[in-house]
N, C-alpha and C positions, 0 to 999 in steps of 0.2 A: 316872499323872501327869495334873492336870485342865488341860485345857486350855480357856481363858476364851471363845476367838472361834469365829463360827459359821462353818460351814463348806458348800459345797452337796456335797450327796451323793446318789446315784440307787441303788436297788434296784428291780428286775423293770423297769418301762416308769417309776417312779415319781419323780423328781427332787424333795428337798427340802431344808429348809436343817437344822440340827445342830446344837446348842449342848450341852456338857459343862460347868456351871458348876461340879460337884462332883465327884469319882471314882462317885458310886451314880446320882444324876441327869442325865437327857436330857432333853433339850428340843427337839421337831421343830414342821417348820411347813411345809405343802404350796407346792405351786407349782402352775401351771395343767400341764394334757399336753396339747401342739399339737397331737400326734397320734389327739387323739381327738375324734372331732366330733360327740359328743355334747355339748348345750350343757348339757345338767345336770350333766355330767361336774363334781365334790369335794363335790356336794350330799350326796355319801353318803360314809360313812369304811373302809366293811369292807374296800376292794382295799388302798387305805393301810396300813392297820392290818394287814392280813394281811402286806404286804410287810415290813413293820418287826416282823416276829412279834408284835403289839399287839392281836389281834384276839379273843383272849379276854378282855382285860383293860379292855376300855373301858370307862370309864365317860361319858355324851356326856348332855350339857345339852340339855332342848325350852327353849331361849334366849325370852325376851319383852322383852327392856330393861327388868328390874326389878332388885330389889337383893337378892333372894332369894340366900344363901349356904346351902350344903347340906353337911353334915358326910356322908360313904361311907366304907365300910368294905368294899363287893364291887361287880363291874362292874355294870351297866344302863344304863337312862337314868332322866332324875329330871328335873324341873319345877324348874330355876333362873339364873341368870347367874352363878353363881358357886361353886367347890364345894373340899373340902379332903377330906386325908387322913392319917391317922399309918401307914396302912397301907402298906408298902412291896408292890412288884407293880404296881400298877392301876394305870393311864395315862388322867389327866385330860384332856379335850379339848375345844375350845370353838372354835366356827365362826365365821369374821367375813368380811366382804368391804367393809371399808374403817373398822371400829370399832377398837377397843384391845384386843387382846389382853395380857394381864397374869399372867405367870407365876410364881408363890410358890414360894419354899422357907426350909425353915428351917434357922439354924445351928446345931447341935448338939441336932438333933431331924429329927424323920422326916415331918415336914410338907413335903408337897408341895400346892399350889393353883393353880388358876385362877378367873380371870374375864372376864366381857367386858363391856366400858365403852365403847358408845356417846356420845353428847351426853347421851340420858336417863338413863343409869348415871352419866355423869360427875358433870353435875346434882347427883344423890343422890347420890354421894361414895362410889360402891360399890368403888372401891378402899380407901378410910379404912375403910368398914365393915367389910372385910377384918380388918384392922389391929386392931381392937376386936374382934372374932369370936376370933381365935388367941389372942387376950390372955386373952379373958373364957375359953374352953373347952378352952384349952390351957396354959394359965400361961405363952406364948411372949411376950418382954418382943417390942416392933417393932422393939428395935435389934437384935435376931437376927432378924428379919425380911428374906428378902433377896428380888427382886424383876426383871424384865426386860420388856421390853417388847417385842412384835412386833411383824411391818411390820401398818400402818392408813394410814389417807388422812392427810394431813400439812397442815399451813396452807397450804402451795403452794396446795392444789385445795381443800380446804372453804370451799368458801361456804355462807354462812348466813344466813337473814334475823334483820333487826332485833331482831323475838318472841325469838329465843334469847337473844342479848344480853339483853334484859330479863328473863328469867327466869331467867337465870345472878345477873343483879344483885341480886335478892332474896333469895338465901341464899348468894354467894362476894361478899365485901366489896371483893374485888382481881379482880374478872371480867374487868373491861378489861385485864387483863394480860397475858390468853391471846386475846383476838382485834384481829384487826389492820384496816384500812379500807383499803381499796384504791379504784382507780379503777371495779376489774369489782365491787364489793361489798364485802361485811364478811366475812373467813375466822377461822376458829376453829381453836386446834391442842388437839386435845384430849390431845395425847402430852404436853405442858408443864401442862395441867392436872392429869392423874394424877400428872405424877413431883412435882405439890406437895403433891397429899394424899399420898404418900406419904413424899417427902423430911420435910415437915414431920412425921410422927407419926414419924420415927424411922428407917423402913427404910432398906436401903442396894441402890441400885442394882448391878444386876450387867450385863453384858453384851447392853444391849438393840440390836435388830437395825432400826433406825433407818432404811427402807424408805418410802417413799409409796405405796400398791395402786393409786393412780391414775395416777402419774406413772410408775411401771412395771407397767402393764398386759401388757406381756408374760411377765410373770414370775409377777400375780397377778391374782386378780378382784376388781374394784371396784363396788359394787352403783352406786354414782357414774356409772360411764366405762359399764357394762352390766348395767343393774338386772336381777336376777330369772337372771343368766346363771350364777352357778358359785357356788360357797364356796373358803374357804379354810380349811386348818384349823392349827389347835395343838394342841399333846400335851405332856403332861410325866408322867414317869415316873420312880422311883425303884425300883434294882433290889432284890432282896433276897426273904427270906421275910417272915414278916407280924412288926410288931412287936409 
């Protein structure tokens, strides 16, 4: 039986959140440990990954905020923001601590993805390029395309200067639609910009986990609320032998 909502779950010392949108795919996503006072403590994924029995199977992004998408076929690391796979096993994972994480799967195929969409990713539209990557190298149309979003920093807390706004403006025609003006400044939701690159090409939202990292800082790390202090992470995995 799939069940659609996330759920918080703990293994060893580890507490994190859960999502089953399919019977073969999971989808996890860390949380901070109070009890560890190590301040680099989720900078790293191997205790994680171990605990979720995930630790031979990762595949982990050296992240830059670029638009680089990476087709994997077996664990490592790889040079990208973004990566897919038809292979069942491996467990896709990508670090954020207040950007967009954005979780792929496909319906009636064995594609599972991630990315991660900062301002500079959103910018470039590295969720759309997504969309156009599965199309062109998988013949997956984007209405089987399906989609979820992680906790990131939320319009509550992004602020952003002007510069952005204006450079949002030169290539999204409907910019001002995603940021707001307030008394403390101009805030940005970048969670409503991706779900329109992606609503519009097609895909269908599944059970995204709709969290601010900043407004709950107890739960996660915000490079925002304490730059340079922790990660957080995402994983998505589909179970199976290779297809």
């Amino acid at each position: 039986m799939i069940d659609s909502g996330w759920h918080v779950s703990q293994k060893d010392s580890f507490r994190f959140y859960w999502l089953r949108p399919e019977k073969d795919v999971e989808v996890f996503f860390t949380t901070r440990n109070h009890s560890d006072n190590d301040e680099d403590h989720n900078l790293g994924l191997k205790e994680q990954a171990h605990a979720l029995s995930l630790n031979t199977q990762l595949v982990v992004m050296k992240q830059s905020h670029s638009t680089r998408i990476v087709r994997v076929d077996r664990p490592g690391e790889i040079e990208a923001d973004g990566c897919f796979t038809t292979e069942t096993g491996l467990a896709l994972s990508v670090r954020v601590a207040d950007c967009v994480p954005v979780f792929f799967w496909g319906e009636g195929s064995t594609l599972t993805g991630v990315a991660h969409a900062g301002w500079r990713g959103t910018l470039a539209k590295i969720a759309l390029r997504f969309t156009e990557i599965a199309e062109r190298e998988l013949g997956l149309e984007s209405h089987r395309l399906r989609y979820a979003l992680g906790p990131s920093i939320g319009q509550c807390c992004y602020r952003v200067g002007k510069e952005i706004l204006r450079e949002f403006s030169q290539t999204w025609p409907n910019a001002r639609d995603f940021f707001k003006k307030r008394r403390e400044g101009l805030f940005l939701d970048l969670r409503a910009a991706n779900r329109f690159l992606l609503n519009a090409a097609g895909a269908k939202e599944g059970n995204s986990l709709d969290l601010c990292t900043s407004c709950e800082r107890s739960r996660f790390y915000s490079h925002r609320v304490e730059p340079g202090r922790g990660r957080n992470w995402g994983i998505i995995t589909r179970k199976g032998g290779t297809s």
